[in-house]
OpenMM code with the backbone's topology and positions (N, CA, C; nanometers):
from openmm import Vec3, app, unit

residues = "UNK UNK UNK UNK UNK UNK UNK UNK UNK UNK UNK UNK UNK UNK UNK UNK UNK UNK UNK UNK UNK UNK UNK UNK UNK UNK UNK UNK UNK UNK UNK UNK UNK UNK UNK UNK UNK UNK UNK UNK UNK UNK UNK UNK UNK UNK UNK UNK UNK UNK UNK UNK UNK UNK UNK UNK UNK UNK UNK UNK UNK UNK UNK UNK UNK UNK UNK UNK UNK UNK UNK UNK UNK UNK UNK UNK UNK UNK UNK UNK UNK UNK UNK UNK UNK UNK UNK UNK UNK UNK UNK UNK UNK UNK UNK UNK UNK UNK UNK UNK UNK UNK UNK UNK UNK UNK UNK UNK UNK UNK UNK UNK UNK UNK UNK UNK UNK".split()
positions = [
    Vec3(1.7123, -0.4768, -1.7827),
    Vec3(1.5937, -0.3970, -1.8017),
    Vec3(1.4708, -0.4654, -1.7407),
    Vec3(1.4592, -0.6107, -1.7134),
    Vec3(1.3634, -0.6571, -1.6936),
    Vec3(1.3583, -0.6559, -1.5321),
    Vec3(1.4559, -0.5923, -1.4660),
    Vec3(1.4050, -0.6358, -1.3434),
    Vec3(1.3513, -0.4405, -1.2961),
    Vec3(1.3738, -0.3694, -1.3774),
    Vec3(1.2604, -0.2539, -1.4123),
    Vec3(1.2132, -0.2458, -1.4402),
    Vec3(1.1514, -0.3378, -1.5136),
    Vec3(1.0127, -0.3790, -1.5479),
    Vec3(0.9087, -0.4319, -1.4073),
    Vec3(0.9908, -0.5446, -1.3709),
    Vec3(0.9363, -0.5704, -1.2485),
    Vec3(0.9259, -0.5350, -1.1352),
    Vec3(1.0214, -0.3799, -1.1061),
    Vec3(1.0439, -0.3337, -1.0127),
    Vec3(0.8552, -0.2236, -0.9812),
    Vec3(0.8789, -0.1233, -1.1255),
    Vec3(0.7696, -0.0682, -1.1634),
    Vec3(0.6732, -0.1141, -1.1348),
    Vec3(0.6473, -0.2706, -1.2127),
    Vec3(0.4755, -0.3138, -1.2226),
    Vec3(0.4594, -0.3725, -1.0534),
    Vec3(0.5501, -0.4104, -0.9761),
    Vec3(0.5194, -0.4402, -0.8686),
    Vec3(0.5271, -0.2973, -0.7547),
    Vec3(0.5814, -0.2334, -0.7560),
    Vec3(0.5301, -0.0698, -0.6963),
    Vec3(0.3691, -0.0722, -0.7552),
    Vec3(0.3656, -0.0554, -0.8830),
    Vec3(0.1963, -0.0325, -0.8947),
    Vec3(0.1174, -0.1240, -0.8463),
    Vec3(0.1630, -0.2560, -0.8776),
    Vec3(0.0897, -0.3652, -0.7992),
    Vec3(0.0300, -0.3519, -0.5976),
    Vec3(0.1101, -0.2801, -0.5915),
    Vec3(0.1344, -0.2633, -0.4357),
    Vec3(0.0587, -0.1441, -0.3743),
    Vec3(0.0612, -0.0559, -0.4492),
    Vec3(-0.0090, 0.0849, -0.4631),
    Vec3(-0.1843, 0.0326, -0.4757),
    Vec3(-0.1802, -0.0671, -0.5569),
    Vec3(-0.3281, -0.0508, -0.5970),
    Vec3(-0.3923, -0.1492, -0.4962),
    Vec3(-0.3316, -0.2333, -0.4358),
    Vec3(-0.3475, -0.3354, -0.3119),
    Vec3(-0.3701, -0.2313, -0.1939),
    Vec3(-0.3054, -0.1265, -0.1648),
    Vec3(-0.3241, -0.0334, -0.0855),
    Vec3(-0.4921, 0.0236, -0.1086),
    Vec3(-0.4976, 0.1105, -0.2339),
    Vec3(-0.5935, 0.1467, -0.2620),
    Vec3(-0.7863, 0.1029, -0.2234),
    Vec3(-0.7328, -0.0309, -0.2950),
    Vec3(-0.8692, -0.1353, -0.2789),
    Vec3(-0.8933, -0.1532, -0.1300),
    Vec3(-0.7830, -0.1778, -0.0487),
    Vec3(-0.8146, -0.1867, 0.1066),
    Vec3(-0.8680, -0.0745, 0.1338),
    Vec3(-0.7975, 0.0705, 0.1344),
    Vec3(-0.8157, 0.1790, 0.1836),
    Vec3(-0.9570, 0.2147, 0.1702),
    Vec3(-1.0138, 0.1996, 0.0131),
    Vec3(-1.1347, 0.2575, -0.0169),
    Vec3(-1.2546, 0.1894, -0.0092),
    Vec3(-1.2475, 0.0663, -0.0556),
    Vec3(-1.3573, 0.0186, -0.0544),
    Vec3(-1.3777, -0.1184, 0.1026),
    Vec3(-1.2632, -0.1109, 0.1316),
    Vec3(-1.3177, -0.2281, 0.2964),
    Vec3(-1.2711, -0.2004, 0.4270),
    Vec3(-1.1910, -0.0415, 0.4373),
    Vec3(-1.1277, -0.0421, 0.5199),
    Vec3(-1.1676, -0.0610, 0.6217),
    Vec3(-1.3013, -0.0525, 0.6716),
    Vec3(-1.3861, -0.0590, 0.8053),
    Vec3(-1.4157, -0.2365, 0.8377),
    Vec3(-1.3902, -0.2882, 0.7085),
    Vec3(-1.4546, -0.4452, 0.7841),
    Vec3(-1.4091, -0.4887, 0.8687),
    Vec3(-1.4763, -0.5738, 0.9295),
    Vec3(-1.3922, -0.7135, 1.0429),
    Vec3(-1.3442, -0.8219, 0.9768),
    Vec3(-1.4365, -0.8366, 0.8497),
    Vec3(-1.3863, -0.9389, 0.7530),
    Vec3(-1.2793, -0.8950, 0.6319),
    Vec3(-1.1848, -1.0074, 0.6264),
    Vec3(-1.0870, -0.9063, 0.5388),
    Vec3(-1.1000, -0.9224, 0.3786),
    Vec3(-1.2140, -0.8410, 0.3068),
    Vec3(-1.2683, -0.8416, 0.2018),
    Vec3(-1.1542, -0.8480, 0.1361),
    Vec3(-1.0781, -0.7077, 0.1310),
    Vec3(-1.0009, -0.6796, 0.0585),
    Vec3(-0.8775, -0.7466, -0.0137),
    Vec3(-0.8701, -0.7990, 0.0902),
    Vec3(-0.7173, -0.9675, 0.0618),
    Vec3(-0.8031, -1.0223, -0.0077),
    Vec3(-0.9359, -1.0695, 0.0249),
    Vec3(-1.0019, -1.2145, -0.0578),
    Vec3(-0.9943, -1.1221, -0.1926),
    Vec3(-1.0659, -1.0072, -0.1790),
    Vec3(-1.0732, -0.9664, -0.3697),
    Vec3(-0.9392, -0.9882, -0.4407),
    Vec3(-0.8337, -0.9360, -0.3801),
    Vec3(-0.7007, -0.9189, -0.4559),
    Vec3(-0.6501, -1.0218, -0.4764),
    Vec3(-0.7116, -1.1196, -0.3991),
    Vec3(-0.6446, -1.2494, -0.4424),
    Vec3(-0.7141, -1.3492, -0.5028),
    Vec3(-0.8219, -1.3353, -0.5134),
    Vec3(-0.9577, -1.4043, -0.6122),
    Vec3(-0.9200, -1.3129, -0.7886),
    Vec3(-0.8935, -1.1637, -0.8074),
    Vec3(-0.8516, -1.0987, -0.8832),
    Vec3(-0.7241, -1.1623, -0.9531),
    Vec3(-0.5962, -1.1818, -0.8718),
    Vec3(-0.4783, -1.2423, -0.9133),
    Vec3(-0.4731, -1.3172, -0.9531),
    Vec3(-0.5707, -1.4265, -0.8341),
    Vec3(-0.5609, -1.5496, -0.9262),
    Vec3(-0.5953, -1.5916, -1.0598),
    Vec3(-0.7186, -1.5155, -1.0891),
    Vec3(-0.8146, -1.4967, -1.2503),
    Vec3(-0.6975, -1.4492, -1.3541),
    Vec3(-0.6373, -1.3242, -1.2972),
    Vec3(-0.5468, -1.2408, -1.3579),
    Vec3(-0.3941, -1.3158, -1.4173),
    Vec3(-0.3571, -1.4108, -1.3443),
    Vec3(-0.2389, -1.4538, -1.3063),
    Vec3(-0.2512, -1.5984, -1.4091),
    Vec3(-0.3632, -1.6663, -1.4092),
    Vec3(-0.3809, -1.7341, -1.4967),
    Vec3(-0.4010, -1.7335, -1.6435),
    Vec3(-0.4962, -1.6123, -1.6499),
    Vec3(-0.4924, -1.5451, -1.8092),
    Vec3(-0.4136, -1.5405, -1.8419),
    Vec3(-0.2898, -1.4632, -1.7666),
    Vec3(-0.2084, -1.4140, -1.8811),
    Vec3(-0.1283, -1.5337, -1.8999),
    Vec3(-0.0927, -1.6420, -1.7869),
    Vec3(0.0062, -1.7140, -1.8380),
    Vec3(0.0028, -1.8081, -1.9490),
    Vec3(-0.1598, -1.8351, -1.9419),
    Vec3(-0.1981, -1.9101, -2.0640),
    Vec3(-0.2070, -1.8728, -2.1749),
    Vec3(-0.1522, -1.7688, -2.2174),
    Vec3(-0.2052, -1.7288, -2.3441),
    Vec3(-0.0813, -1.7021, -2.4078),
    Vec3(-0.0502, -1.7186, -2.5057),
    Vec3(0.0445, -1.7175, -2.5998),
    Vec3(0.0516, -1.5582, -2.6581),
    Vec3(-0.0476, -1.5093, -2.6762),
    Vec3(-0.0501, -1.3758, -2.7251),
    Vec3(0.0127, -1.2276, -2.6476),
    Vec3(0.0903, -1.3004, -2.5204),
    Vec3(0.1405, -1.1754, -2.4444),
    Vec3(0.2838, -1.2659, -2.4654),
    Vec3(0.3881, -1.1679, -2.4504),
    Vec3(0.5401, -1.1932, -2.4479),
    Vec3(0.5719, -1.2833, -2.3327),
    Vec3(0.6780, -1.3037, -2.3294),
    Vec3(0.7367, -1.3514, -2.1504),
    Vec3(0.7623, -1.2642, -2.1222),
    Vec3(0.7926, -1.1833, -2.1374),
    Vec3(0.8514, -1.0576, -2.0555),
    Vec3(0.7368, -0.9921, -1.9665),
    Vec3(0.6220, -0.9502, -2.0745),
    Vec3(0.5063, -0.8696, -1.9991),
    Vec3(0.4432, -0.9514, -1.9143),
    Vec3(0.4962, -1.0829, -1.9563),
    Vec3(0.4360, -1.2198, -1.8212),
    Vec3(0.4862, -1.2082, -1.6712),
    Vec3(0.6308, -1.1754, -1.7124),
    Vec3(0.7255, -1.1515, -1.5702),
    Vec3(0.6562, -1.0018, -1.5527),
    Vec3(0.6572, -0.9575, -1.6185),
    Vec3(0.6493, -0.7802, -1.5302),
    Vec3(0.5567, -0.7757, -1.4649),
    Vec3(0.4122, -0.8698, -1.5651),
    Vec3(0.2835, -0.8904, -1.4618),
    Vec3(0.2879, -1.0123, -1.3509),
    Vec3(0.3100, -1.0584, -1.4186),
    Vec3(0.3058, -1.1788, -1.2773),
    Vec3(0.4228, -1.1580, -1.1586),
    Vec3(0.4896, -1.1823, -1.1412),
    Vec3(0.5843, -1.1516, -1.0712),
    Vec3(0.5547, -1.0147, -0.9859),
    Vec3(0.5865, -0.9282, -1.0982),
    Vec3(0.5705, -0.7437, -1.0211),
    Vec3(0.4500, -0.7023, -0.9841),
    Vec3(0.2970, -0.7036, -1.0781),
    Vec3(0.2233, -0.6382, -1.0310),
    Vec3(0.1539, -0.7431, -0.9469),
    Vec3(0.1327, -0.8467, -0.9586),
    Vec3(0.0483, -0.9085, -0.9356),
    Vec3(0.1153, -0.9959, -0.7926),
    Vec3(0.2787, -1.0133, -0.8209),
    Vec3(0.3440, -1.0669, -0.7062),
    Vec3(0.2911, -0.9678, -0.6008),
    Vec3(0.2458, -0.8025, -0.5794),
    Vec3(0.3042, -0.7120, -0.4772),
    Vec3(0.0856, -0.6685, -0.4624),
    Vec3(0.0319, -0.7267, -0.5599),
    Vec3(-0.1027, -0.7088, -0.5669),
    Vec3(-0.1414, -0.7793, -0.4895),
    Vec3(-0.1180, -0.9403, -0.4916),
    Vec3(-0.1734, -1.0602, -0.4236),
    Vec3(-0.0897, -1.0743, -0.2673),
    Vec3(-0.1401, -1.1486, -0.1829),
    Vec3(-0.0239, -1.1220, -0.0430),
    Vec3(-0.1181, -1.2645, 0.0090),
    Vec3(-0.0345, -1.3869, 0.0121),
    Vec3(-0.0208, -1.4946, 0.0931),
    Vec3(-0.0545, -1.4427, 0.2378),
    Vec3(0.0985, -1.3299, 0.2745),
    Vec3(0.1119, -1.3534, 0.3742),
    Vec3(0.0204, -1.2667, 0.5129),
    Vec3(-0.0585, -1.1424, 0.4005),
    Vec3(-0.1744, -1.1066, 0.4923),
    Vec3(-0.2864, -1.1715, 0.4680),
    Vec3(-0.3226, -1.2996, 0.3776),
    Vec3(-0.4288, -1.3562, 0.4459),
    Vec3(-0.3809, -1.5019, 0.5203),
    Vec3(-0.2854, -1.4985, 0.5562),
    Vec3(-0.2439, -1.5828, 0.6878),
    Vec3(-0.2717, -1.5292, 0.8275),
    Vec3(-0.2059, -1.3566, 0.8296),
    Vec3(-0.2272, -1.2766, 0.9541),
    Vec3(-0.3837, -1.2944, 0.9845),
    Vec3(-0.4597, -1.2737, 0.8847),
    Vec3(-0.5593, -1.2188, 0.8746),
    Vec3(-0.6522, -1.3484, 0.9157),
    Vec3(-0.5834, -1.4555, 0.8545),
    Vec3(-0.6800, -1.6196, 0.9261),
    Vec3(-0.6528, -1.5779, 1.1035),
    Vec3(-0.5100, -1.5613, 1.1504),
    Vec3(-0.4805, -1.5728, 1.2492),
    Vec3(-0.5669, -1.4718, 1.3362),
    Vec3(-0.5456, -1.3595, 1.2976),
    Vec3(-0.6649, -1.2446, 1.3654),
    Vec3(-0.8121, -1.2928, 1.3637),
    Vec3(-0.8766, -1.3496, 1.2848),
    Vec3(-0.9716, -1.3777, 1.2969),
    Vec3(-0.9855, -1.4780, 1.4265),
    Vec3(-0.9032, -1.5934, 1.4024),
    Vec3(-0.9018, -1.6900, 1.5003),
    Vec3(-0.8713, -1.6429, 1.6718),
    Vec3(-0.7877, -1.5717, 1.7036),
    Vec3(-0.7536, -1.4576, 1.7695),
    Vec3(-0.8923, -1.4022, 1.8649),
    Vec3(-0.9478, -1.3311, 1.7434),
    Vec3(-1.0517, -1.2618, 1.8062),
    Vec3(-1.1721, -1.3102, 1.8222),
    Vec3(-1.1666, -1.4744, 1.8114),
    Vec3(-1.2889, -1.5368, 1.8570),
    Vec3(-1.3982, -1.5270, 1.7632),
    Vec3(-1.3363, -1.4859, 1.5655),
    Vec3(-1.4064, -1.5068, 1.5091),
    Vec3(-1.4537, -1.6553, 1.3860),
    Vec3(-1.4095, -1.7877, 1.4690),
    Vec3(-1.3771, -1.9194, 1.4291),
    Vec3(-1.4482, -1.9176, 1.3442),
    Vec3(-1.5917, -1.8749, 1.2782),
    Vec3(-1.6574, -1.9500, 1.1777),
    Vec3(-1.6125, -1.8515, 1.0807),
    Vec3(-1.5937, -1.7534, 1.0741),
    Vec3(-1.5547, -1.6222, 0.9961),
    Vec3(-1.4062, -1.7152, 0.9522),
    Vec3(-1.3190, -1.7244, 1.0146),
    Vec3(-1.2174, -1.7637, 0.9619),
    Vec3(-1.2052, -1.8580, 0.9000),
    Vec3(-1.2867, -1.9818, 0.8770),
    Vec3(-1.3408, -2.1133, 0.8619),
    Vec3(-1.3638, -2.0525, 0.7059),
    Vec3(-1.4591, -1.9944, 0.6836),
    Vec3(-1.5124, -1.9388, 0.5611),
    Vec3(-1.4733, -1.8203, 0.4610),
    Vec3(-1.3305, -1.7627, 0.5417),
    Vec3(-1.2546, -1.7074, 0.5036),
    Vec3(-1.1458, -1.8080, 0.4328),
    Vec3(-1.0582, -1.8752, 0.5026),
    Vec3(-1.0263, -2.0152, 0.4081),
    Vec3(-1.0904, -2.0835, 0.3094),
    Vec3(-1.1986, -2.1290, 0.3168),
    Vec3(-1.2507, -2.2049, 0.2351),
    Vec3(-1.3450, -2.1209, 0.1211),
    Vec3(-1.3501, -1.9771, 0.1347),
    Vec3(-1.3579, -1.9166, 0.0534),
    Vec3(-1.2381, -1.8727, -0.0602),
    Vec3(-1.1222, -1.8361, -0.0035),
    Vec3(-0.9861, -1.8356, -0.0805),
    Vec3(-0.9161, -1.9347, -0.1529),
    Vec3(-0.9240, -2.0488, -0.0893),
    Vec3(-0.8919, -2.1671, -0.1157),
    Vec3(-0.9949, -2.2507, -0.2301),
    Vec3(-1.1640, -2.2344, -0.2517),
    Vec3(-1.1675, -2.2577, -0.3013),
    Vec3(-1.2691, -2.1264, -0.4384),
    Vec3(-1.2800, -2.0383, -0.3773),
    Vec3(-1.2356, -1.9023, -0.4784),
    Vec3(-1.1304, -1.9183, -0.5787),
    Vec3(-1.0208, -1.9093, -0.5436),
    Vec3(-0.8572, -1.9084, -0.5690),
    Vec3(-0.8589, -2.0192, -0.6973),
    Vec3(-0.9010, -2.1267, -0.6605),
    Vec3(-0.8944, -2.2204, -0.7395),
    Vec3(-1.0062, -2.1957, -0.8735),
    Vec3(-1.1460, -2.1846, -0.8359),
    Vec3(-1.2253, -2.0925, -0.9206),
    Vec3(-1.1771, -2.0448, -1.0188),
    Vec3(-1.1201, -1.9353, -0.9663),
    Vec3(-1.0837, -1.7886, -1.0458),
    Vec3(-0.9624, -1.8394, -1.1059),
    Vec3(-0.8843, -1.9106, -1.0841),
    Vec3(-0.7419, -1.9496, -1.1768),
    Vec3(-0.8140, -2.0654, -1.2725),
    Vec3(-0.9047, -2.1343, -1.2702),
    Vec3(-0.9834, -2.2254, -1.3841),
    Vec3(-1.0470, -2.1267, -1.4476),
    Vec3(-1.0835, -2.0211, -1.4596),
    Vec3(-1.1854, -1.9339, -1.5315),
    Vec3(-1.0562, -1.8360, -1.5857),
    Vec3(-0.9943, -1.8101, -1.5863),
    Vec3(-0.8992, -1.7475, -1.6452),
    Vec3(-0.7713, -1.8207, -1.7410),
    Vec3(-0.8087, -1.9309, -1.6709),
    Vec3(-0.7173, -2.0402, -1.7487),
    Vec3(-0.7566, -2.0570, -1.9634),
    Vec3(-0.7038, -2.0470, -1.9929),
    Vec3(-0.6927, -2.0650, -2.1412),
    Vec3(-0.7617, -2.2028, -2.1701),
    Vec3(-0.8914, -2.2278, -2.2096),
    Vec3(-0.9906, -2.2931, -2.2394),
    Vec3(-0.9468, -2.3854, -2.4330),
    Vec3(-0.8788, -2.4640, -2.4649),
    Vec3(-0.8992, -2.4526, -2.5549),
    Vec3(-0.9951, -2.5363, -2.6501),
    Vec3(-1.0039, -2.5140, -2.7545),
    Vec3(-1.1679, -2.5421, -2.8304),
    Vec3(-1.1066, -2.6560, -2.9242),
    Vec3(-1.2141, -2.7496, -2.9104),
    Vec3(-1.1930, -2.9033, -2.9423),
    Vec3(-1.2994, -2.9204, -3.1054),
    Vec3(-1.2536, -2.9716, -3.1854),
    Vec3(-1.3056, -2.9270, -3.2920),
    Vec3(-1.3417, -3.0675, -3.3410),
] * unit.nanometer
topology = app.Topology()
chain = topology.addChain("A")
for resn in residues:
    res = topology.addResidue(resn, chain)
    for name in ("N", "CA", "C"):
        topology.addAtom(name, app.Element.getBySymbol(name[0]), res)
């Protein structure tokens, strides 16, 4: 059952990765849309794992499915490469070091904080 779980949440995951590109950046040169979904995941991806109050299961369905098919490594690799490509070196420069240290950001801020008494 669980890998219909993950089959599902990663179709929606994938659907809504579509969406966010389609609607809100489809015209850029810069590839907004990867950085959000993956500044998003990462925040997202950390919450839940830290927290005791969600199952493992709804951990795998989210992490793995929605969030595996939400987040994409491998278009902001294309997407370094296109930049570099098209002679946009500082764009790509700050496209990395925005993700990279975004990414890291957003997975400390979602991370499970706990309180020292």
């Amino acid at each position: 059952m669980m890998f219909f779980y993950v089959g599902v949440a990663g179709a929606m995951g994938a659907i809504a990765r579509y969406v966010i590109g389609y609607i809100f950046f489809s015209q850029s040169v810069f590839p907004f849309a990867t950085l959000c979904v993956n500044l998003i995941g990462c925040f997202a991806l950390a919450f839940i794992t830290s927290r005791s109050m969600f199952s493992e299961q709804l951990k795998v369905a989210v992490g793995t499915g929605f969030l595996g098919s939400f987040t994409t490594f491998s278009a902001f690799s294309v997407e370094t490469v296109r930049l570099f490509h098209d002679g946009n070196t500082i764009l790509a420069f700050v496209y990395i070091g925005v993700s990279v240290v975004g990414g890291s950001l957003m997975s400390n801020i979602g991370w499970k904080k706990e309180v020292s008494r």
